[in-house]
N, C-alpha and C positions, 0 to 999 in steps of 0.2 A: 541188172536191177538197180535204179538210180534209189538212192539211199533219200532220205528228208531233206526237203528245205531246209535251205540256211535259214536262221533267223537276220533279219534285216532290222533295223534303225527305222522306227516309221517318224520323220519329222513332226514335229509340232505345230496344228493347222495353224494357216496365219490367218491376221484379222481378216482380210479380204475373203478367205474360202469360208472362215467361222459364217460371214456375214453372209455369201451367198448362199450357205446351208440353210442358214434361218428363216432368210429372208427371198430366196430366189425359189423358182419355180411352181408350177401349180399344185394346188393345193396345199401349199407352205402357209406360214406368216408373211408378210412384207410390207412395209412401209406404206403408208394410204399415199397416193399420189394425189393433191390437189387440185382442183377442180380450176379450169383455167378464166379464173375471176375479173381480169382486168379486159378479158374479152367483150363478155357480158358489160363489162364498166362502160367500156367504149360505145357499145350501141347504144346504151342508155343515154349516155353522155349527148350524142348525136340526136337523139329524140329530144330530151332536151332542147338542145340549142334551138331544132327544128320550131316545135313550139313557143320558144321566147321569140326569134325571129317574125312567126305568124302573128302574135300578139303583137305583136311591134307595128308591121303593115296593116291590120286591122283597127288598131288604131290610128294611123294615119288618113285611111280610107275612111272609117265613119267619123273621125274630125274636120280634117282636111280637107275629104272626099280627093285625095292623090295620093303620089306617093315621094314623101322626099326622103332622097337616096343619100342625104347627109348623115342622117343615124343611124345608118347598119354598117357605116368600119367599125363606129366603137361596139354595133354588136359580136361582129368579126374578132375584135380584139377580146371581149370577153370571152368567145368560143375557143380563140388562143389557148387564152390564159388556163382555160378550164381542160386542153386538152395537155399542155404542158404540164400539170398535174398529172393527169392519169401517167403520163411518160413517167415522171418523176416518184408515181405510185409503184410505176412497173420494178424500178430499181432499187430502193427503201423499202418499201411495201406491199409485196408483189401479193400477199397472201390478206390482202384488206379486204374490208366489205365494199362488196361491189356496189349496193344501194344508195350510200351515204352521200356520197361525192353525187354523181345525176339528180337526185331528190333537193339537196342544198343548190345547184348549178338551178333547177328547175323553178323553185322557189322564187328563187334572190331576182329570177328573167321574169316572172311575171308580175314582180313588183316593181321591178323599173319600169317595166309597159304599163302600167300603171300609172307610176309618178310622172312619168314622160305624157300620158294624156292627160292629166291635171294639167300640167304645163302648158298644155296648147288650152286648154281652157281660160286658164288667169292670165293667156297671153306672154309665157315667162319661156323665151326661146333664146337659142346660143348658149355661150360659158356661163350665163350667169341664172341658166335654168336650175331645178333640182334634179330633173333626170339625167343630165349630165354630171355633175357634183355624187348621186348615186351610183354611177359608172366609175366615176374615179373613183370610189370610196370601194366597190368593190371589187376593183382594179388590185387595191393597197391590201384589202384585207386578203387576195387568194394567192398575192405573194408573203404578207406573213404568214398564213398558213401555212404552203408551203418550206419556210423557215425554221416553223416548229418542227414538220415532217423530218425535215434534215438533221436540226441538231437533238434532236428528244429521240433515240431509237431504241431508247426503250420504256417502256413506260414507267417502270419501279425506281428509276434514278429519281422522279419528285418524291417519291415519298420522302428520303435524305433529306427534301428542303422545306415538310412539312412546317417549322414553326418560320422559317424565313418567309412561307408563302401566306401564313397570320398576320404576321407584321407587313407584307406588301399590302397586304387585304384591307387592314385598319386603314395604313396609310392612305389607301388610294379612295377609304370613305372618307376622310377627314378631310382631304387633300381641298374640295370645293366651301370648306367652312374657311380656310386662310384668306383673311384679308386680302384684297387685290389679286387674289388667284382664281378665286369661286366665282361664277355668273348667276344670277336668278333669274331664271327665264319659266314664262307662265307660270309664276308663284314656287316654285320650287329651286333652292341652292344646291342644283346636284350637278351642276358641269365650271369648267375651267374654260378659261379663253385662252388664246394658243397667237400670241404673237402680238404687235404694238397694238395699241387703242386707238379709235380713229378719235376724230374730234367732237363725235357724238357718243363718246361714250362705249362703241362695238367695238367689236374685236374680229380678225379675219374669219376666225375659227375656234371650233367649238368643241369641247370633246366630253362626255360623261363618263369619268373613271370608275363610277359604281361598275360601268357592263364586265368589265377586267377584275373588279373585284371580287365578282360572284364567280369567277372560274379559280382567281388565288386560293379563296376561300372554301372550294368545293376540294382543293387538294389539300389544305390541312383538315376540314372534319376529314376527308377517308382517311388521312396518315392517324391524325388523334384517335380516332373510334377502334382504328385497328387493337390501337395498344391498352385502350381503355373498356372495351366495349367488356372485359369479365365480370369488371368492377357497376357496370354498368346492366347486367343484365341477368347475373346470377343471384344479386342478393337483394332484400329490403323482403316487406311483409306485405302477406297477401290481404286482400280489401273486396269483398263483392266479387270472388273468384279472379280480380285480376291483381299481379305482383305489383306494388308499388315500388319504385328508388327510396332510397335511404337518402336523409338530408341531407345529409352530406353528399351523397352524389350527384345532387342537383345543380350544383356550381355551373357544367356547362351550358344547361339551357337556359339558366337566369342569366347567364353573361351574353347568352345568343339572346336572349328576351330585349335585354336592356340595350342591348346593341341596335335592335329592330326598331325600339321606341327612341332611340334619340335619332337616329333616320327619319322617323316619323316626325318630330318636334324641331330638328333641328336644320333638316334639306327639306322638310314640308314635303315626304312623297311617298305616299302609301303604298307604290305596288313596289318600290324598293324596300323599301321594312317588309314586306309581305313575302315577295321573292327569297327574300335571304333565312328568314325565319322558316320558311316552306320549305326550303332546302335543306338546312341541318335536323328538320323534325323528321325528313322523310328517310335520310343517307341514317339515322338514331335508329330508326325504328327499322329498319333493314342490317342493320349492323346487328341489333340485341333482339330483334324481336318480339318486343312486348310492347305491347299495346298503351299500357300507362303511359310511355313517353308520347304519345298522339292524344295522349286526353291529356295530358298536363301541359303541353303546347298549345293546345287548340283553346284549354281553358285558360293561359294567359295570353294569348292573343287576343280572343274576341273582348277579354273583359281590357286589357289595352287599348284596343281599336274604341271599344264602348265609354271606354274613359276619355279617349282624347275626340269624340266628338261630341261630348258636351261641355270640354274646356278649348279646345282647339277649332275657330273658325272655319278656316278653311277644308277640316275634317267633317265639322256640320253641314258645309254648304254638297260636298261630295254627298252624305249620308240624304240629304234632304231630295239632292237633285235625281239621287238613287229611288227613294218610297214614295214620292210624287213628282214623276217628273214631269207629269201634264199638267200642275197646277200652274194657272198664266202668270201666278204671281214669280214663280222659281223660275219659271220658263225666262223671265224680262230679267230678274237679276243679275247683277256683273259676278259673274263665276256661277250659274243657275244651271240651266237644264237645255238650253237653246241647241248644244254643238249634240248632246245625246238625243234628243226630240230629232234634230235634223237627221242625225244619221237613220234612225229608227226607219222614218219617213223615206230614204232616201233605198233601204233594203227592202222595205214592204214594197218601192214603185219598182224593183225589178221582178219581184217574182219568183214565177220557180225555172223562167229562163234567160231573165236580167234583159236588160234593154241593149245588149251591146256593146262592141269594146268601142269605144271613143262616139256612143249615141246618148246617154245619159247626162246627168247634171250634177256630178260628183263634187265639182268645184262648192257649191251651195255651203257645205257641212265645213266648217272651220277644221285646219290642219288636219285636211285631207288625205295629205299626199304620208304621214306620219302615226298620229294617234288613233285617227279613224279612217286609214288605207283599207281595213277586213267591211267596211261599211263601203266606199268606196265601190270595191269587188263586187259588194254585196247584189249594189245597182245594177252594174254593169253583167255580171256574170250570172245572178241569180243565184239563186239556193242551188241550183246544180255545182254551178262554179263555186260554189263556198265548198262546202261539200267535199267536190274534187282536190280541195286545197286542204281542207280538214285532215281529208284520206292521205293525205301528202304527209302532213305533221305527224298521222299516227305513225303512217310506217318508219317514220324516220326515229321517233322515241319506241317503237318495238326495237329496229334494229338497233337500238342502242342499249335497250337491258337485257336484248339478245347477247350481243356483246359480251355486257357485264357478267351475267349468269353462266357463261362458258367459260371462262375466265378458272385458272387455279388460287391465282393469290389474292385473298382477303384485299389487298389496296386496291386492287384492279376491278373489281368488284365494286368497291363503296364509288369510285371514281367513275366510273361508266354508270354506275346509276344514279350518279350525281349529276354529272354532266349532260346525259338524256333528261331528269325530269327537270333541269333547268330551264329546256325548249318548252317540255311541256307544259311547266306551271306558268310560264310566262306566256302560250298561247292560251289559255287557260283564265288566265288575268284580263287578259287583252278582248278577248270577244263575250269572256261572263260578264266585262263592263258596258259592251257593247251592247249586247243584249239585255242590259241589268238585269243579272242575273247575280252580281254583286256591285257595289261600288263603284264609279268608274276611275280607273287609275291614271299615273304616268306612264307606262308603260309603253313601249311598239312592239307590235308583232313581228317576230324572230323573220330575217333573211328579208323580208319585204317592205316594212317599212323606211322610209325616209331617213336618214344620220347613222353617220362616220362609224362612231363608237358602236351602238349594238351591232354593226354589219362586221366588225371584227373580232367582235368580242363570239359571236354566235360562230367565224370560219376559224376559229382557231380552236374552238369545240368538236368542229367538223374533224379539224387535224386531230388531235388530240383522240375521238373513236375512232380516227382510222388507223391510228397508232396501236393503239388498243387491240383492235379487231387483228391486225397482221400479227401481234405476237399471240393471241390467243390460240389461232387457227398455226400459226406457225410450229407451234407445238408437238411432238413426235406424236403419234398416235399410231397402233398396231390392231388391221383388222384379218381377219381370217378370210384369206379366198376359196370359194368353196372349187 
């Protein structure tokens, strides 16, 4: 008769078996496995390119009427550029939004096909066209991107440089009021010129440092709000059921006020006071919540704006070109209504199916290929083709407060919804002027129009949510298999 079991020494599970207990087998817990994103990236990518391609021949063909085989390497070279990305997504970023990168790649291709058929219009072909200079420009901007991508990997390291990103912000407003640094091109002191002076007074090159200052600046309000927002949203006295601020806590939006209006008085340019003030009112009111801070912005902006167009000319001549622009007298005047009538005109003769890529008369409407590109489209594409490009902008600011709203940490949060409605308020500016529907600004529309600086300022946004998005989604998450 065999007596009891020895007792035995049962070792202590190690991490490895703990982990497969938890985590292994059916009906366990385990790890969500990620959805294979950069797959999906790539065919978009490829659709993409496809259709920047076709717009590119299509225009050729209804300009032309041929086909010249000299502008598709640099479109080959942008397809490059944009597929080296996704590579360089696969290994930094591998858990990013798949939509961002194709939707900006898609954009950025049908506005060059664009400025590229201006081009053959004003007869402005080779290296000294604009659709080539738009090629280089976003050549430059998809390897800074890229650069961010690299050195940023994580996105809470800016918040550490929130007040140095204040002081870059100021600087790079102020930067174009220094003598012999600042340019003033069509009435407004908002860009620097970038190398010798020729003997007429130009310069090689051109840059507006506001576009880089609106992304500084969108990382200090989310670092400031983070730390401020208690003070800013628990206390003051209620007025007509809604909370007002305490006087004292008004300090930062009179300083964001006062900031907006000497952009307005001092660079002459109202969709950058507008942009910047839009932005801190909106990242306030997402931070705290109340509503007061959207009525107390909105009522010193408009009574600003109101003020400075009955002391500020060239804010009357916007305002007037704005509430009559058919009147023949505004229409003739120098700074009047001529370039907003044209465009009007130039959207009503496309339609609801546009006359065509490279069939219309887009050249007509002054600074075409820039300020009124979305009129441009308008022609050529019709209201469908607006439309499809609209649908383009939304999805690209959903998927960015998609982002933001998944997001654990407060900075990451105010920063993705900073950063998305930056596209948005600025597509927003750009075709309500078009439309008068407000004012008409300085402003381009984001990834398509014409110059250097918004086309960088807007891909390093692009980096910056994809950044965002990989650490969000990167985040452990534990679901139940049934």
């Amino acid at each position: 008769m065999s007596g009891p079991s020895p007792l035995v020494a049962t070792p202590p599970p190690t991490v490895g078996s703990e982990r497969r207990r938890l985590f292994g087998g059916a009906g366990r817990l385990r790890l969500r496995v990620p959805a294979k994103l950069r797959n999906l990236e790539l065919l978009l990518l490829i659709f993409a390119v496809a259709i920047m391609a076709a717009a590119v021949l299509l225009v050729q063909l209804g300009a032309l009427g041929a086909v010249d085989a000299s502008f598709f390497p640099f479109v080959g070279g942008l397809a490059l550029l944009a597929v080296v990305m996704h590579v360089v997504l696969r290994v930094v970023a591998s858990e990013a939004d798949p939509f961002i990168l194709p939707i900006a790649t898609l954009l950025n291709g049908i506005g060059i096909a664009m400025i590229y058929r201006i081009d053959i219009a004003q007869h402005r072909l080779g290296w000294q066209s604009s659709g080539i200079r738009q090629m280089v420009w976003t050549a430059i901007a998809m390897v800074v991107a890229l650069i961010v991508l690299v050195v940023i990997r994580n996105h809470r390291v800016l918040q550490r440089y929130r007040y140095i990103a204040m002081f870059v912000g100021i600087g790079l407003l102020l930067l174009p009021l220094i003598p012999g640094v600042g340019l003033q091109i069509n009435g407004a002191r908002a860009w620097i010129g970038i190398g010798a002076r020729r003997a007429d007074g130009t310069v090689p090159l051109s840059f507006q440092p506001g576009e880089l200052a609106k992304i500084a600046l969108a990382v200090f309000f989310a670092g400031y709000l983070v730390t401020a927002r208690d003070s800013l949203s628990l206390v003051g006295r209620r007025f007509l059921g809604i909370r007002f601020p305490r006087v004292r806590d008004l300090g930062p939006i009179l300083v964001i006020w006062l900031a907006a209006m000497a952009v307005l008085v001092l660079q002459r340019d109202l969709g950058i006071s507008l942009l910047y003030f839009g932005l801190f009112l909106v990242m306030i009111y997402v931070a705290t919540g109340r509503l007061s801070w959207v009525i107390l912005g909105m009522t010193l902006f408009v009574g600003g704006a109101v003020a400075a167009s009955q002391l500020l000319g060239y804010v009357a001549n916007r305002f007037g070109a704005w509430l009559d622009a058919f009147n023949n007298d505004i229409y003739h005047r120098v700074g009047g209504s001529y370039q907003l009538v044209q465009g009007i005109f130039g959207m009503s003769g496309g339609g609801l199916t546009g006359s065509g890529l490279g069939l219309g008369s887009p050249n007509i409407v002054p600074f075409a290929a820039s300020d009124f590109i979305v009129a441009s489209l308008g022609e050529e594409l019709g209201l469908t083709g607006l439309f499809a490009i609209l649908a383009l902008f939304l999805l690209f600011v959903s998927r960015g407060f998609r982002i933001a709203f998944a997001g654990q940490d407060d900075f990451g949060r105010l920063l993705g919804v900073g950063l998305a409605f930056i596209i948005a308020l600025q597509v927003f500016i750009v075709i309500g002027g078009i439309t008068r529907v407000i004012p008409l600004t300085g402003l381009t529309t984001p990834f398509m129009a014409a110059g250097g600086s918004s086309l960088v300022a807007n891909w390093i946004i692009v980096a910056l949510l994809l950044r965002l998005s990989d650490t969000v989604r990167a985040q452990p998450r534990i679901v139940v298999e049934s």
